[in-house]
N, C-alpha and C positions, 0 to 999 in steps of 0.2 A: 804334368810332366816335369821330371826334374832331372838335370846334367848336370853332374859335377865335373869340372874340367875336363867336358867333352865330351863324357860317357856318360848314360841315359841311367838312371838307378831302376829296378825292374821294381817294381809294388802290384800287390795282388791281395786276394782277399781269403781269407778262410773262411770255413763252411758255415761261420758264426756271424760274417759280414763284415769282422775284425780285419782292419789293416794288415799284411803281411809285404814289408821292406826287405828286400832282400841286401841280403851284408855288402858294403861298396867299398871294404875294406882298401883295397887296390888302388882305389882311384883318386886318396887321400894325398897329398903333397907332405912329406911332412921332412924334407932339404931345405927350406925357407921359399920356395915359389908359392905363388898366389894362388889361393884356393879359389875357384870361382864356382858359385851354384847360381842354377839358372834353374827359373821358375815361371811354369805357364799354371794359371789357374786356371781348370775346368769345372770345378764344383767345391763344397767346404769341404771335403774330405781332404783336397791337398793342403789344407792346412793345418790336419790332423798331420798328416806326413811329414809337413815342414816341420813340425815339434820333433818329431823320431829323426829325421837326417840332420839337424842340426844337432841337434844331443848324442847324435853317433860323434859328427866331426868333432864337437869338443872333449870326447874322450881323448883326443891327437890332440889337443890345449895348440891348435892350429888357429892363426887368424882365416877368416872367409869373408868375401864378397857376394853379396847378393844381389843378382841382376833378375828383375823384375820384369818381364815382358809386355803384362798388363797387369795392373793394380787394381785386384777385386773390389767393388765395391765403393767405387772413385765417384759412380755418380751423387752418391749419399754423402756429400761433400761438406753437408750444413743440417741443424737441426730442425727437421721438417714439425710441425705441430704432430702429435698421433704414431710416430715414428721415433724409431731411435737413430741416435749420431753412430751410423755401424763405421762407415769409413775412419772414425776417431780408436774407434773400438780394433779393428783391425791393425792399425798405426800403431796402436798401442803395444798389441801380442808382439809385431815385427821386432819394437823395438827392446822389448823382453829379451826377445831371442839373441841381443845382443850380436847381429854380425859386426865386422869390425865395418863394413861399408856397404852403403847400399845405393844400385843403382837402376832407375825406375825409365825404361820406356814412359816413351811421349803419357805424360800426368794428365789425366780430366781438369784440372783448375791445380791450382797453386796452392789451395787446403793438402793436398796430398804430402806437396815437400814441406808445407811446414807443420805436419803431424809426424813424419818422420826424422828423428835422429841418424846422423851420418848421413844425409842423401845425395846424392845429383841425379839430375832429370838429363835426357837424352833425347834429342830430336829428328829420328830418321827422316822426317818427309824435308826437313832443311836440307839434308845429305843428299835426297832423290832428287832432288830439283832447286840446286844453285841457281842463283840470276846469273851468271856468268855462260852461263849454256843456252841460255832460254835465247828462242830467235824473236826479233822486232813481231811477228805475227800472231805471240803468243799472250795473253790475260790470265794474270792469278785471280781467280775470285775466291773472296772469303764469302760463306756461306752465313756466316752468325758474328757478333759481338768477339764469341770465345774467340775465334779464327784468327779474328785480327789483330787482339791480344796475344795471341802466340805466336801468329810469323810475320806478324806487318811492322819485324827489326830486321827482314831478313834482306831489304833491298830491293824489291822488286817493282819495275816499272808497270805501269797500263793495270793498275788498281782495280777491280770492285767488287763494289761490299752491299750484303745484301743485308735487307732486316727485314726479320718476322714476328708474328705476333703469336701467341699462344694463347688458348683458354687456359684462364690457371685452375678449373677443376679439372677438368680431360687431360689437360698438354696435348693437345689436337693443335695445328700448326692451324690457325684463321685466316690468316694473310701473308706475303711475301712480295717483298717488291726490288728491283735496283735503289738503292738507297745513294752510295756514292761511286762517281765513274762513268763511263761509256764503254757498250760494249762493239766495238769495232766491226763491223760485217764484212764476214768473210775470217774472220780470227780464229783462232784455237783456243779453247776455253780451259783453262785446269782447276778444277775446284779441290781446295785443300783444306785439311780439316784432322784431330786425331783418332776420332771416331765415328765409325758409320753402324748403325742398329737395322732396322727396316731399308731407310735410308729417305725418309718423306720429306724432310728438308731438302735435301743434294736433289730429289728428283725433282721438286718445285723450282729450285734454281736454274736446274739445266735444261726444264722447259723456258725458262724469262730468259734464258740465254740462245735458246733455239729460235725463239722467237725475235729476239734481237738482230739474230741473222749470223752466230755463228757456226763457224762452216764443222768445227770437230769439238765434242765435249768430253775430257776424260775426269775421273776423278781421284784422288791420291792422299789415300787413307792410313795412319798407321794398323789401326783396327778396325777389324772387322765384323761383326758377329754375323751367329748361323742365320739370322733374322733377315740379313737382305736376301734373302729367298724367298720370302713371307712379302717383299716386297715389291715397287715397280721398275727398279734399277736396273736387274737383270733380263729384264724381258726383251724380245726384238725391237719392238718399238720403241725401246727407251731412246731419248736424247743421247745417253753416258754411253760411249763406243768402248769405255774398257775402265776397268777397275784397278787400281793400282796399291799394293795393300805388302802388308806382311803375315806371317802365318802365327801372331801373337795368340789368337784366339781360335781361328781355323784354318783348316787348307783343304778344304774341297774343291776339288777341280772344277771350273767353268771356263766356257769360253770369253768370258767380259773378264776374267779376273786374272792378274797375274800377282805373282807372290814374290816380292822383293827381297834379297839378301840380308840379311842382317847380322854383321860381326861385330859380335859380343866383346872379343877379347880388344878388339880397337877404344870400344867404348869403354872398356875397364881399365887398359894402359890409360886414356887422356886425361880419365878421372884421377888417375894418380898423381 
């Protein structure tokens, strides 16, 4: 999906399979206001696209800003033996494309910004859940290493932090334990984190947390994927009483899930 300062550009395909961009002539800025494209990745063909809508706007020799909602290919962060550095490979074509700025929803690791030219990272789940609002009842737990690494600057009291172990052939999660913290009984548990797939981590933890004895578990994700379907988070019995997420990836309706606001144009003024 791609919007250009607001309006959805329509793409379609011909009988051939071939990309067909329809002209967004209209929706180009060309007074000196800020061009801004906004891009959800759903498959590699939007990056066939990205070539064609870029290469339209620079016929209008307009600067553009590029807001990233999620960065394809973030997990591939490092060069695996047997595999290729695709995430480097993608950083690359972006910065081809020469936008004049680019700005990336919550990054998988920090290889992201610094394979990107021009970038800033943007941190909604810091936005959804200020310590300043949180009541004395309430426990941030970090689920992983990464967690803690990304929002344990943000202030927050009544800490914990969980560590797991993985098989490194499978990546099958082997163990999970409290690692640092107490988990208060009777508390409200929030697990945060930028990304949820299945979701076999978050739902390990929110059992060691139910089990602790707290009284409400929610979880608050920038993304999402189609996969926590596939998984045990959404079921009745789950621990996790609601999902808390943005529509970077998808927006199927459930009752566990709700889909958070996210304005773009805020995040592109502060960058400025």
């Amino acid at each position: 999906m791609f919007k250009l300062n607001g309006y959805e550009i329509q793409t379609e395909r011909f009988a051939n399979n071939e990309a067909r961009v329809k002209d967004f002539e209209h929706c180009i800025f060309t007074d000196g206001k800020q061009n801004v494209l906004e891009f959800k990745y759903f498959n590699d063909e939007d990056l066939v696209l990205l070539l064609f809508i870029k290469q339209r706007i620079d016929e209008f020799k307009v600067p553009c800003t590029l807001f990233i909602w999620y960065m394809s290919y973030s997990r591939m962060d490092r060069k695996i033996e047997g595999d290729l550095f695709n995430l480097k490979y993608i950083c690359n074509y972006i910065n081809w494309l020469n936008f004049e700025k680019i700005i990336v929803m919550e990054p998988h690791s920090d290889k992201t910004m610094q394979l990107l030219e021009r970038a800033t990272a943007v941190y909604p789940v810091k936005d959804w859940i200020k310590p300043e609002k949180l009541s004395n009842d309430v426990q941030i737990v970090f689920p992983d290493k990464g967690a803690v690494a990304r929002y344990s600057d943000c202030g927050y009291k009544n800490i914990c932090v969980m560590q797991k172990t993985r098989n490194p052939f499978t990546g099958w999660i082997t163990d999970m334990h409290l690692k640092e913290g107490n988990i208060i009984p009777g508390s409200k548990c929030i697990i945060i984190d930028d990304l949820c797939g299945t979701g076999g981590t978050m739902y390990r933890a929110a059992n060691i947390l139910e089990a602790a004895g707290a009284s409400e578990i929610y979880l608050v994700v920038s993304h999402c994927e189609k996969k926590v379907f596939d998984g045990e988070l959404l079921k009745e019995e789950s621990p996790v009483k609601k999902i808390y997420t943005s529509k970077s990836i998808m927006s199927i309706e459930h009752p566990k899930i709700q889909y958070m606001d996210i304005d773009v144009m805020r995040y592109v003024n502060e960058s400025n």
